[in-house]
FIKE-333944 format. One line per field, with one value per residue (C-alpha): residue number from 1; x, y, z; chain; residue in three letters. Coordinates in steps of 0.001 Angstrom, whole numbers, always signed. Example, Ala and Ser with C-alpha at 12.3 -4.5 7.8 and 13.67 -1.06 7.14 Angstrom:
2
resi <- c(1 / 2)
east <- c(+12300 / +13670)
north <- c(-4500 / -1060)
up <- c(+7800 / +7140)
chain <- c(A / A)
resn <- c(ALA / SER)
***
This chain:
322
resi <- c(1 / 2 / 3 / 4 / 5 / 6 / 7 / 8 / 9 / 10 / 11 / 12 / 13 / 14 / 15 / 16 / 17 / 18 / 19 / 20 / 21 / 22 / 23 / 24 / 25 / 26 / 27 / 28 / 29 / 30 / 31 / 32 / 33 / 34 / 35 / 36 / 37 / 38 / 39 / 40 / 41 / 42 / 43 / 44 / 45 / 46 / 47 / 48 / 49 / 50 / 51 / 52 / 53 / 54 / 55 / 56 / 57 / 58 / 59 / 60 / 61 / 62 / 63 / 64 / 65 / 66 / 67 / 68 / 69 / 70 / 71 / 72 / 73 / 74 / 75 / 76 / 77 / 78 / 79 / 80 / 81 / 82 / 83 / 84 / 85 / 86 / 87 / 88 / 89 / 90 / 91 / 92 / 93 / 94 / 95 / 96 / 97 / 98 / 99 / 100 / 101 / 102 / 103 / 104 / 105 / 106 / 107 / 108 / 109 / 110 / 111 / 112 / 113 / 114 / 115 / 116 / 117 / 118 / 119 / 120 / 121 / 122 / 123 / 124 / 125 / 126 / 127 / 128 / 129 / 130 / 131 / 132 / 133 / 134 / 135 / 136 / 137 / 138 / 139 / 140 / 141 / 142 / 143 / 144 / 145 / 146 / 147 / 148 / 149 / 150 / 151 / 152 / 153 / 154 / 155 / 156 / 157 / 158 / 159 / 160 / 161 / 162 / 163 / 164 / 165 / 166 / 167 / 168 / 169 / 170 / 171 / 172 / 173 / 174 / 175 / 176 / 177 / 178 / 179 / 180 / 181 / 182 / 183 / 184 / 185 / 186 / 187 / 188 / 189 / 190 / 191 / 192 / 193 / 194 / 195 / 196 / 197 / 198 / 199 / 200 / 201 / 202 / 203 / 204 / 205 / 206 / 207 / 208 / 209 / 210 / 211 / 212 / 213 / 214 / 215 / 216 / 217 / 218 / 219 / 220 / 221 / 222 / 223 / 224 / 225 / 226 / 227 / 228 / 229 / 230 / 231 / 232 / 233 / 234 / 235 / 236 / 237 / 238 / 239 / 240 / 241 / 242 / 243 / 244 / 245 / 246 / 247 / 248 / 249 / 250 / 251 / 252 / 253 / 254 / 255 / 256 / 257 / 258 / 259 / 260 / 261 / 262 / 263 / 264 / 265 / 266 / 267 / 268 / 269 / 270 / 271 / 272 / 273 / 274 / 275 / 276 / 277 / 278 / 279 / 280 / 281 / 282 / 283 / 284 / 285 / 286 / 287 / 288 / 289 / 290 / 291 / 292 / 293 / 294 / 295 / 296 / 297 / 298 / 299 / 300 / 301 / 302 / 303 / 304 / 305 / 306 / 307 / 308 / 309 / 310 / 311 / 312 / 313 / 314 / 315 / 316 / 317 / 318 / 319 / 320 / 321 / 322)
east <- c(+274547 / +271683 / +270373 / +267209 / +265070 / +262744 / +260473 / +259409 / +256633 / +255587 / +252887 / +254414 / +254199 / +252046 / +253960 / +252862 / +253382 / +253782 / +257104 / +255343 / +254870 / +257987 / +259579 / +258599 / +261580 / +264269 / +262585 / +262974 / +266470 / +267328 / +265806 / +267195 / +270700 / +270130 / +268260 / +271331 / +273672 / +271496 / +272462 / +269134 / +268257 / +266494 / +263316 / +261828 / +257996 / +255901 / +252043 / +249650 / +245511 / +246026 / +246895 / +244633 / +246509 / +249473 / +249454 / +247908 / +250588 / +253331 / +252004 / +253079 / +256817 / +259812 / +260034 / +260954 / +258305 / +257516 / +259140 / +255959 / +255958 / +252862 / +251443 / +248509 / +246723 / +245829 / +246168 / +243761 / +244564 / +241025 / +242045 / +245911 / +244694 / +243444 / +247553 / +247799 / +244311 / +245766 / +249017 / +247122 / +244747 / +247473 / +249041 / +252308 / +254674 / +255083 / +256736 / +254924 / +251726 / +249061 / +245669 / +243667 / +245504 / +246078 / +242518 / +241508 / +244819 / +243836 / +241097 / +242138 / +238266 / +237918 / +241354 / +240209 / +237437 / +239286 / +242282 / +239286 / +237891 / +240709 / +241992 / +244528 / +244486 / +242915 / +241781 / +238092 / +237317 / +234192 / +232525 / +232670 / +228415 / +228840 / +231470 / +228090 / +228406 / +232059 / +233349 / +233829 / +237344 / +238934 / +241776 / +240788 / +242361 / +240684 / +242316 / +241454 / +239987 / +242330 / +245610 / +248703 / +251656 / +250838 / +248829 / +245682 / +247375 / +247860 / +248596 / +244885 / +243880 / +244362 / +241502 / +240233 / +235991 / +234109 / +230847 / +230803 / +231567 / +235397 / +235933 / +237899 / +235165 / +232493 / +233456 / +234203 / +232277 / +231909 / +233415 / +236698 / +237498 / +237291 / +237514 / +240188 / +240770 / +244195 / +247162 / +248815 / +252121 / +255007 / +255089 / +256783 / +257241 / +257500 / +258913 / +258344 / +259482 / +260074 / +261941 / +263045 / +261474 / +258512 / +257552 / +260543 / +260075 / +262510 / +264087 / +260750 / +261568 / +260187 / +259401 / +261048 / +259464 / +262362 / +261217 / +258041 / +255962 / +252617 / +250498 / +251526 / +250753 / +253357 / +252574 / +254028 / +251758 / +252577 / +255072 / +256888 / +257307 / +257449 / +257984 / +261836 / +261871 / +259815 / +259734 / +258093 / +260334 / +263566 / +262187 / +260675 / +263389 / +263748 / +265854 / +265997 / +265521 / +267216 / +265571 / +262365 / +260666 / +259876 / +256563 / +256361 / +258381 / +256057 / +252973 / +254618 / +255532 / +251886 / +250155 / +252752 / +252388 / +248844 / +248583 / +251078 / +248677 / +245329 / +245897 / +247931 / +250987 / +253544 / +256931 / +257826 / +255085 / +254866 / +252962 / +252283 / +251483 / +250902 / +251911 / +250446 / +251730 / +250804 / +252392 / +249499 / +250004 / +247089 / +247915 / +247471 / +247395 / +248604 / +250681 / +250729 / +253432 / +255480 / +257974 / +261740 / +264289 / +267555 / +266605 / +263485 / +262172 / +261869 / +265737 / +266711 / +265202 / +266782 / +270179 / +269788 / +269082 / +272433 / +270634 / +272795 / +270688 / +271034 / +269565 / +266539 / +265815 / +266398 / +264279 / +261094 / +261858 / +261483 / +258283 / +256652 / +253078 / +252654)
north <- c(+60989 / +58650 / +57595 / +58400 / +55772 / +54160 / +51920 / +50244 / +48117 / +46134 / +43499 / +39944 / +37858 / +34322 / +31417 / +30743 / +34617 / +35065 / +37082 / +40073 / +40008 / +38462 / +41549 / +43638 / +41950 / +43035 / +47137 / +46452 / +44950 / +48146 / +51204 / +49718 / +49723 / +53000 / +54090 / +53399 / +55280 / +58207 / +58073 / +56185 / +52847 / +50943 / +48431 / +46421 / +45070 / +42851 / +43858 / +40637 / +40450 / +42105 / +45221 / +47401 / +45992 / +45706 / +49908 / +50630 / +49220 / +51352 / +54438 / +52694 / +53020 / +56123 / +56306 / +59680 / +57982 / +54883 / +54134 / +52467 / +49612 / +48155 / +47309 / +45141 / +43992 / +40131 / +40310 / +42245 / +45517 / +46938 / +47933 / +49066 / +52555 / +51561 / +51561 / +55083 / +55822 / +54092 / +55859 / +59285 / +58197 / +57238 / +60967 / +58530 / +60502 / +58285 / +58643 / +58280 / +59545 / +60236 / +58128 / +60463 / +59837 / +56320 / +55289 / +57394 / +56061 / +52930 / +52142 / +52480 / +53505 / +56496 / +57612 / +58120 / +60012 / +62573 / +62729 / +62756 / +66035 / +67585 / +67771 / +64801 / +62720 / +58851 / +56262 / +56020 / +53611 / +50940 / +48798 / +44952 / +45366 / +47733 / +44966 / +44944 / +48095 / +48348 / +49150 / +46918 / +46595 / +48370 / +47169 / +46955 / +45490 / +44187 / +45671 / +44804 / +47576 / +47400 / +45446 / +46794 / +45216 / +44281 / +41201 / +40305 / +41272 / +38386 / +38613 / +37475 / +40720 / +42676 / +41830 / +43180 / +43753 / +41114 / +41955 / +38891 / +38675 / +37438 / +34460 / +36775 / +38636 / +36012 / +35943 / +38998 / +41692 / +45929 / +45741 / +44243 / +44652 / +47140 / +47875 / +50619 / +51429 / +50261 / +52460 / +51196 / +52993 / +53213 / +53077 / +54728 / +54985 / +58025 / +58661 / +61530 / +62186 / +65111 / +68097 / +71386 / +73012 / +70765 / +67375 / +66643 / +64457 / +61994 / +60604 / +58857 / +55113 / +53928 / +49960 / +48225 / +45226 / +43914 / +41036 / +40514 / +38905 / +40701 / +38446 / +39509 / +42771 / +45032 / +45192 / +44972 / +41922 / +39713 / +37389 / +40107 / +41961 / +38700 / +35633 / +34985 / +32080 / +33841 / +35327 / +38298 / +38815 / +38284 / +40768 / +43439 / +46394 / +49784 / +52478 / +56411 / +57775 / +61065 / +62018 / +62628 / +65587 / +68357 / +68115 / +64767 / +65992 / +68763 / +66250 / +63783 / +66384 / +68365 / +64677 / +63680 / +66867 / +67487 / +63279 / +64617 / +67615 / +66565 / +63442 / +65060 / +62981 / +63363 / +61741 / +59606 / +57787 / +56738 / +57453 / +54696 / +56252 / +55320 / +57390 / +57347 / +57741 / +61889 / +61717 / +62321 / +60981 / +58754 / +57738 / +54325 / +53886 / +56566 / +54820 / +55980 / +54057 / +52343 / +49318 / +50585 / +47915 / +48489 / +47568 / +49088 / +51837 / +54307 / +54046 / +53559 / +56500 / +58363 / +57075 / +57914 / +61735 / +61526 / +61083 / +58694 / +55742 / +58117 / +61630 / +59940 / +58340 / +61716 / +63487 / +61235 / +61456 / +65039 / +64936 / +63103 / +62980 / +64565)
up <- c(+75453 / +75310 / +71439 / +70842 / +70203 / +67191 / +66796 / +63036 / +62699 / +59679 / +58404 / +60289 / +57283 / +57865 / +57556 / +54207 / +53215 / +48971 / +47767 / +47548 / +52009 / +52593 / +50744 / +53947 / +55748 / +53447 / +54096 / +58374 / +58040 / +55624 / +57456 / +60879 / +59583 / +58288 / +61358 / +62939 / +61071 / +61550 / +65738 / +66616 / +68784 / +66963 / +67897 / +65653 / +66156 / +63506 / +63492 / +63254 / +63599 / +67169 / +65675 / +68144 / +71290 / +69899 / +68478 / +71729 / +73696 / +71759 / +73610 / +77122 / +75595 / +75195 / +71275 / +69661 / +66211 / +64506 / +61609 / +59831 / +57268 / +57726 / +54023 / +54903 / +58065 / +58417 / +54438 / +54147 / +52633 / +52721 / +56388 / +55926 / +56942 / +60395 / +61258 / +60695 / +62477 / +65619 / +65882 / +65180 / +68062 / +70419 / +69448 / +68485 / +65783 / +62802 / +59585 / +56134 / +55017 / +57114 / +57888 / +55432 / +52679 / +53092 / +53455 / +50171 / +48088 / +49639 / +47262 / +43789 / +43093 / +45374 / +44393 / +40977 / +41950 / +43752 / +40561 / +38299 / +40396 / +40699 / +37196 / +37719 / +34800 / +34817 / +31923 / +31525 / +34162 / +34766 / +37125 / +36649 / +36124 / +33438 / +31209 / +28362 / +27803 / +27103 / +23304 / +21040 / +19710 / +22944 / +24866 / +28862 / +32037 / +34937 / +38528 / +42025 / +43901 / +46890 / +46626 / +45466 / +44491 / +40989 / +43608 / +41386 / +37827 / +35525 / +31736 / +31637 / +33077 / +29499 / +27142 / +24420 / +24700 / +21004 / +22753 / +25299 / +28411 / +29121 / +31739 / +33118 / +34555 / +35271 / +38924 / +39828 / +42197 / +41633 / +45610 / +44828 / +41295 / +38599 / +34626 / +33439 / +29452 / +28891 / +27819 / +25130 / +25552 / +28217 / +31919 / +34656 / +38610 / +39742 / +43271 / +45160 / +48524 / +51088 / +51213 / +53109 / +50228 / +49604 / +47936 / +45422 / +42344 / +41761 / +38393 / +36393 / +36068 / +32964 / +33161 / +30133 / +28392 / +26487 / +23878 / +24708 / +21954 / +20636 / +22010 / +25559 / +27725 / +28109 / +31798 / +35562 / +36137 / +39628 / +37319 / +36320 / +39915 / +41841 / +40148 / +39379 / +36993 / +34448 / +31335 / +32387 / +35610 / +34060 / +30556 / +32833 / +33926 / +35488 / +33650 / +34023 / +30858 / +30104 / +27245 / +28136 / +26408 / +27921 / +27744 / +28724 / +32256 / +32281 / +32229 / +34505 / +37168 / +36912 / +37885 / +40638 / +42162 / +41606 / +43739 / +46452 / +46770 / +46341 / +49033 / +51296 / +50726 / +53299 / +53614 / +50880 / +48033 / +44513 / +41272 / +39124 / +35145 / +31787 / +28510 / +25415 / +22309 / +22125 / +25490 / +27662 / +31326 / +32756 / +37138 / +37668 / +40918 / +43819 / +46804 / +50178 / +51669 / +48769 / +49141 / +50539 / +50223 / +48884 / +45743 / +45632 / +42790 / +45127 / +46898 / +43152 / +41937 / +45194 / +44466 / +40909 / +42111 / +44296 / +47347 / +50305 / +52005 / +54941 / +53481 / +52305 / +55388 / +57381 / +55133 / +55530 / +59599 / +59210 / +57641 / +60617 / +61744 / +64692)
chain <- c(A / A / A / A / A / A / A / A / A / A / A / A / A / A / A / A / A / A / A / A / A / A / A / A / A / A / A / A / A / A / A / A / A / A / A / A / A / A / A / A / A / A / A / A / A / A / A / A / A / A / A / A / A / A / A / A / A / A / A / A / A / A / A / A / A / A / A / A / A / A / A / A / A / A / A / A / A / A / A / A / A / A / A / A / A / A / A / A / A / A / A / A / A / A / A / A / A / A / A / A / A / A / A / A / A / A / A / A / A / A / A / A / A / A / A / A / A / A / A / A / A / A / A / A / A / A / A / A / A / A / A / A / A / A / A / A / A / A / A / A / A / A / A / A / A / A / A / A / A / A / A / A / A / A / A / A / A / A / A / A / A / A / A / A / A / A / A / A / A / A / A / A / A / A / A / A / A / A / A / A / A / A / A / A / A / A / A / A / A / A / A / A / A / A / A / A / A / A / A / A / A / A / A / A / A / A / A / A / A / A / A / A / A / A / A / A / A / A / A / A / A / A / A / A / A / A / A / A / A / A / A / A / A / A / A / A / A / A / A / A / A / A / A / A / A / A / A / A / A / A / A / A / A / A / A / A / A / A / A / A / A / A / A / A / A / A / A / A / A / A / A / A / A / A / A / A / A / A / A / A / A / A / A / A / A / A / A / A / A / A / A / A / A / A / A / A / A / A / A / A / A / A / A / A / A / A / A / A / A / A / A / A / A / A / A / A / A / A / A / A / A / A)
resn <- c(UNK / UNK / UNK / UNK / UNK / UNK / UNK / UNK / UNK / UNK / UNK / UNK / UNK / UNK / UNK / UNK / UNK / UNK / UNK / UNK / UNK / UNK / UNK / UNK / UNK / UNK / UNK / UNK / UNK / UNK / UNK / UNK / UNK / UNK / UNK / UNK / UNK / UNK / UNK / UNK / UNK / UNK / UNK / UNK / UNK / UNK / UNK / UNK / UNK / UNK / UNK / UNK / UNK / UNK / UNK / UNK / UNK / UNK / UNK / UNK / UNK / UNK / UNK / UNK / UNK / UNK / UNK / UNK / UNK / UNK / UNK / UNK / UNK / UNK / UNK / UNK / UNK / UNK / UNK / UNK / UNK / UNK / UNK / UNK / UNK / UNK / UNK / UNK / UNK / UNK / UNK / UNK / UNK / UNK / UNK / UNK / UNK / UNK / UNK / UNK / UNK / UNK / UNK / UNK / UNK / UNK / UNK / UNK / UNK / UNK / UNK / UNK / UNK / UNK / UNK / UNK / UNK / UNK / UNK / UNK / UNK / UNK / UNK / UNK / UNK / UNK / UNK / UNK / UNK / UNK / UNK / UNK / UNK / UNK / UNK / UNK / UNK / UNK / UNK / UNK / UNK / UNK / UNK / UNK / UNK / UNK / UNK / UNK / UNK / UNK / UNK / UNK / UNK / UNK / UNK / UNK / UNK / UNK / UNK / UNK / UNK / UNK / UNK / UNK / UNK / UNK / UNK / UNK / UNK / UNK / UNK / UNK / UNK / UNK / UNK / UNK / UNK / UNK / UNK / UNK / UNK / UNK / UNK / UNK / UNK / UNK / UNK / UNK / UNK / UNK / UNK / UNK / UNK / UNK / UNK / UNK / UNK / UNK / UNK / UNK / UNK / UNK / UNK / UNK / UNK / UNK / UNK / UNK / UNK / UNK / UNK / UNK / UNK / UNK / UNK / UNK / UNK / UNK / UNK / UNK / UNK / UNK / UNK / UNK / UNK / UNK / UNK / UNK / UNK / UNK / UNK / UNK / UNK / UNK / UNK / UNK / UNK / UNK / UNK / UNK / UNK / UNK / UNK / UNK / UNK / UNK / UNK / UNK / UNK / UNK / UNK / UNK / UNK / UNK / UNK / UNK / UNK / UNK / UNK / UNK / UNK / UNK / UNK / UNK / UNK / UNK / UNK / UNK / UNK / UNK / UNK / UNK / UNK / UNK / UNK / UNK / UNK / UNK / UNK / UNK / UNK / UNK / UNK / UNK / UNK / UNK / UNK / UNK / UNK / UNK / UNK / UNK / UNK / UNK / UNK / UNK / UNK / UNK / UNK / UNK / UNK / UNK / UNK / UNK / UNK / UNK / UNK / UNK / UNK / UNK / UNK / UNK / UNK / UNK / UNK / UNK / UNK / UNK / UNK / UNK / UNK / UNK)
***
């Protein structure tokens, strides 16, 4: 009997990619193995700045979907959802969520317009214009607009408004960055992925912050997701708490679900929250087509729920766009 056959693409990392676009590699080498064990022939194929030719030349091929992993397009994340758009104009089945929701996910600004109306929790949130008329005394961080990957958030992000502008700011535009009222409290992932009986919420992975000194944000900045030989990477952890009240998992599962429903989330995706100290939930950021490796939060949350390499693979294929 002949296999049927895959195809994954994914972001071709430049040359002089960062850790955070090399990390891609370690997702295609994973979901191809597992790919395999699942009965399929695999094809890999890395998407550059000729992504229009290079989608539209997957239609002229016999592949049953496309596994994607595409995270950014010539760097630029602004356009990520164009991948999507071109498979759903080429009518090619492909696994994750679909172009809608990736292109409103895709900017952390528009995202939190749609939470906002529809009831989803979200810290007060400002342009870069408006930093006068922040309060005095409040705790803030500064967020780009469109990357993900903790890519743009440094320690130096967190600041706390005197009634001056911070240096932080000076440069920075309304179009690519944004002020959000910090959460002083605990963070989690949450993973959420397919299932025969709808979206299923995995384990909540609560980032640790073990040691850090006052003077230093309890946050997953680029150091701590990226950077090995640093305090903050080798102080930052993931555990799976398992005493979480119940109204905290009550308020946890309301937002996930309320993201996977309000976007049209389909396949697999994370929810990035802060808790307070009452143990309101506020999203961070919603996204559409989160990192997969082996060692990634959402295969660690998955394995955590008893879930095999294989059955979480098989259960994004069968939530395909078609």
């Amino acid at each position: 009997m002949m296999k049927k056959k895959c195809l994954i693409i994914y972001n071709e990392p430049a040359p002089d990619a960062l850790p955070d676009e090399l990390d891609v590699l370690d997702q295609v080498s994973f979901i191809d193995s597992t790919l395999q064990t699942l009965g399929y022939s695999v094809t890999s194929k890395g998407i550059t700045d000729n992504f229009f030719d290079e989608i539209a030349s997957i239609e002229e091929k016999e592949y049953e979907f496309v596994f994607n992993l595409v995270e950014s397009v010539g760097k630029k994340a602004e356009i990520l959802y164009f991948i999507p758009a071109l498979l759903n104009m080429n009518h090619i089945p492909y696994t994750g969520c679909p172009v809608e929701a990736t292109f409103v996910t895709g900017s952390k600004v528009l995202a939190r317009r749609f939470m906002k109306a529809n009831g989803i929790p979200v810290a007060p949130g400002y342009k870069v214009s408006e930093a006068a008329h922040l309060a005095r005394g409040k705790k803030y961080i500064l967020k780009p607009v469109w990357e993900d990957g903790s890519l743009g958030i440094t320690e130096e992000s967190v600041f706390t408004f005197d009634g001056t502008i911070p240096v932080i700011l000076e440069d920075k535009n309304d179009r690519h960055w944004f002020i959000e009222e910090f959460i002083d409290g605990r963070e989690f992932n949450v993973s959420v992925k397919s299932s025969p009986d709808g979206p299923e919420i995995l384990p909540p992975a609560e980032m640790e912050f073990h040691d850090y000194p006052d003077d230093l944000p309890r946050i997953v900045s680029y150091k701590a997701k990226w950077i090995e030989d640093t305090f903050q990477f080798a102080n930052s952890r993931r555990s799976f708490p398992d005493n979480l009240s119940e109204r905290l998992i009550r308020n946890i599962r309301e937002a996930v679900t309320g993201c996977w429903d309000t976007f049209g989330l389909k396949g697999y995706a994370r929810v990035d929250l802060r808790v307070d100290n009452d143990e309101n939930v506020y999203v961070l950021e919603v996204n559409a087509n989160p990192c997969i490796s082996p060692d990634s939060g959402f295969i660690s949350a998955a394995l955590h729920a008893g879930y095999t390499h294989a059955e979480v693979i098989r259960d994004i294929i069968n939530d395909l766009n078609k």
